[in-house]
N, C-alpha and C positions, 0 to 999 in steps of 0.2 A: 435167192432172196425174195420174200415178199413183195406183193406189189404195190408199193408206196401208194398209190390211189386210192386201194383198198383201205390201206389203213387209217389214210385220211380223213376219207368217208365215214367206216368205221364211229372214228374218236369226234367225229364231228357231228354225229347222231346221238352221242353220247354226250357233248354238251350241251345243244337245242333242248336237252331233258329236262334242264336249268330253267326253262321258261315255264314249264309244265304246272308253277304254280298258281299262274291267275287263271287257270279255268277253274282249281277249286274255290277260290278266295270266296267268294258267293254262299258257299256251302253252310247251313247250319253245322253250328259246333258236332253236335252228336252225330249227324251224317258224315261228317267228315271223317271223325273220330274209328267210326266202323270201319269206314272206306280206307282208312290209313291203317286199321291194324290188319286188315288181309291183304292188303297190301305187300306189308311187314314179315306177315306169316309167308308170302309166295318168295319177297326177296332171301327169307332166311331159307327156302329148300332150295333155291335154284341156286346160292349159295354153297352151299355145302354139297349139293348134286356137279357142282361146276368144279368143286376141289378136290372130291373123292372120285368121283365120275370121269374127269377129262384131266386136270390138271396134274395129279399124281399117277394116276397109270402113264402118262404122256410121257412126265420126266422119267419114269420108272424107264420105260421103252427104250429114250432115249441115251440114256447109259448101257442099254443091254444087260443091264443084271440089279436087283435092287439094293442097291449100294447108298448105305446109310447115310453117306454125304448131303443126298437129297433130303433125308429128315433131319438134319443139320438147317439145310435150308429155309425150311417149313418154322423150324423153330426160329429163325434168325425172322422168320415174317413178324411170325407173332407179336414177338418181343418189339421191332420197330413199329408195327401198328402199335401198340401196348406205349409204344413213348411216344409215339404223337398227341394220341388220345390224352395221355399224362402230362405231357409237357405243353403240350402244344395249346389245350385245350380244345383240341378238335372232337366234336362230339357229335354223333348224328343226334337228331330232333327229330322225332317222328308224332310229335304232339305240337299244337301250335302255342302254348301256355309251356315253353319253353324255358328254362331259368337263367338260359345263358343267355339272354337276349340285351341282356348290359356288354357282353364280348361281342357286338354285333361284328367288328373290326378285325377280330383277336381270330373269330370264327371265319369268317371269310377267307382270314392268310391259312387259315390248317385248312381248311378247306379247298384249296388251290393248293396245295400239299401233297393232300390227299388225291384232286384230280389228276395231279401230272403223274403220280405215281399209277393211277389207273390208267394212262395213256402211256405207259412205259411196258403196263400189263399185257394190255393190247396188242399191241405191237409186238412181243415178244415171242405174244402165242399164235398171232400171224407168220412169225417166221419159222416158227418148229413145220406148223401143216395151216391152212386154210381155214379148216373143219374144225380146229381146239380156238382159230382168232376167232369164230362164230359165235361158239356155244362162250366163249367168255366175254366177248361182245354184248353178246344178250347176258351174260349172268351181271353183268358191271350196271349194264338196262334197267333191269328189273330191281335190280338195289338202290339203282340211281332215282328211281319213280318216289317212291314216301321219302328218300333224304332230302329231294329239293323241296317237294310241299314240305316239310318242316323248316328247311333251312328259307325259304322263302316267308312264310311265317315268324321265320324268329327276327327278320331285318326291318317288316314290317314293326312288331314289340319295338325293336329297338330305335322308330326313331325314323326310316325311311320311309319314303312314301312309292306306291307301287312301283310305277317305272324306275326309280333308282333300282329298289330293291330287286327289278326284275333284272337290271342293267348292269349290276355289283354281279350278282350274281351267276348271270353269263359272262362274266370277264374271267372271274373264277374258276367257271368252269372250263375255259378254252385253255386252262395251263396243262389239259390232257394232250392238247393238240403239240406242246411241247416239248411234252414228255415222252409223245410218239417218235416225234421225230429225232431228239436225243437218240433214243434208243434204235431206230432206225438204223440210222449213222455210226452209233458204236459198233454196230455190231459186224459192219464192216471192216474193222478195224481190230476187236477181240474177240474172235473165234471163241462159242461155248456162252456167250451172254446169256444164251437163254436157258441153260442147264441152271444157272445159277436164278434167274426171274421168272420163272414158271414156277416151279415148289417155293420160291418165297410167296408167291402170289396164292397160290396155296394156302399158304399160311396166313395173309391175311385176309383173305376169305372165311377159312372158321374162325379167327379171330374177331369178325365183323359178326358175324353168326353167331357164336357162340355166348361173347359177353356183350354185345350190343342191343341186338336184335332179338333172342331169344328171352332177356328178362324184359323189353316191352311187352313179350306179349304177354308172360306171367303176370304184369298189373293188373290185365283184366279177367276174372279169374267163375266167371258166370259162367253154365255149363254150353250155352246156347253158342257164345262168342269163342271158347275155349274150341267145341267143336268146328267152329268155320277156321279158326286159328290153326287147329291141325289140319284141317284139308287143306287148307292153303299152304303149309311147309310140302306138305306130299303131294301138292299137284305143282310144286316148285322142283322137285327130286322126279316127278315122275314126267317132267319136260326134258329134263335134261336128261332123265333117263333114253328116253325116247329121240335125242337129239345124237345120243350117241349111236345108236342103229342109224337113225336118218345119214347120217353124213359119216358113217364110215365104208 
């Protein structure tokens, strides 16, 4: 079993990211605005380099044969991110002129949602090997960097004044440290948890990628910004590429 400490640690480095907003508050709009789409661009590669890369060969390994189950899984992520997003109203902001910013409330609870389920992620991929809780540690990281500058931004819109917003915001974010330990604890108890939370996690990984992440960056669509947009997917895929050598 994983070592509880670690994954404490872990999820609790992945909360602190929550504060990450009041160093840019300062920022002119258009600096920010750069800074957020490559941002954007690195979380959408190391994404998808975190799901195609580590998380599905992982599960794959794990079954010893690649047995379709797994991409039952994958699809079973999708589809739950797909109804949070839907239901839930939970929507990453990666612009600070956010529309959701009247859900200021609405977005904080999907948000805290969304964090425990990353703290479930975590933790799951810590129990398979050490080396897949890293690279998905850092993949949740780097995702987590432009969603709090927006969501940090949107509580502002909505009405907050910084330290709330800074305050709301980190409470939010510690429902990972909950979802760590949940899962933790389950898994003492049902053998195989993480056959079944690793290819979901999977799945909502390219689902964060795919339909989230990837049409922000199509709004900007100049060839200058287009270009740093792709280097930053493929120096997002070519970390985790790289991460995979490192730590196996």
């Amino acid at each position: 079993m994983a070592d509880l400490i670690v994954i404490l640690a872990s999820v609790t480095v992945v909360s602190l990211i929550s504060l990450i907003g009041i160093l840019f508050i300062g920022l002119k709009e258009a600096l920010l605005r750069r800074i957020l789409m490559a941002l954007v661009g690195f979380s959408c590669g190391s994404l998808i380099g975190g799901a195609f890369i580590h998380l599905l060969p992982e599960s794959l390994e794990e079954t010893g044969q690649a047995h379709q189950t797994i991409f039952y899984y994958v699809i079973v992520g999708i589809v739950l991110f797909f109804i949070m997003e839907k239901f839930l109203h939970w929507r990453h902001c990666h612009d600070e002129k956010c529309p959701i910013h009247t859900f200021a409330y609405l977005n904080l609870m999907g948000d805290g949602i969304h964090n425990f389920i990353d703290g479930m992620i975590i933790a799951a991929s810590f129990i398979v090997s050490y080396s897949l809780g890293v690279t998905t540690t850092l993949a949740v990281i780097f995702h987590e960097i432009p969603q709090e500058i927006g969501d940090f931004g949107v509580l502002i819109y909505g009405g907050f004044d910084k330290l709330k917003a800074l305050a709301y915001n980190f409470v939010s974010a510690l429902t990972a440290v909950a979802g760590s330990l949940v899962t933790y604890y389950l898994a003492s108890y049902m053998q195989g948890m993480d056959v079944f939370l690793v290819p979901f996690a999977a799945g909502g990984f390219i689902y964060i990628a795919a339909t989230d992440l990837m049409p922000e960056l199509h709004k900007r669509n100049q060839a200058k910004e287009s270009l740093i947009q792709l280097l930053s997917v493929l120096t997002g895929i070519g970390l985790m590429s790289t991460l995979k050598v490192l730590l196996a």
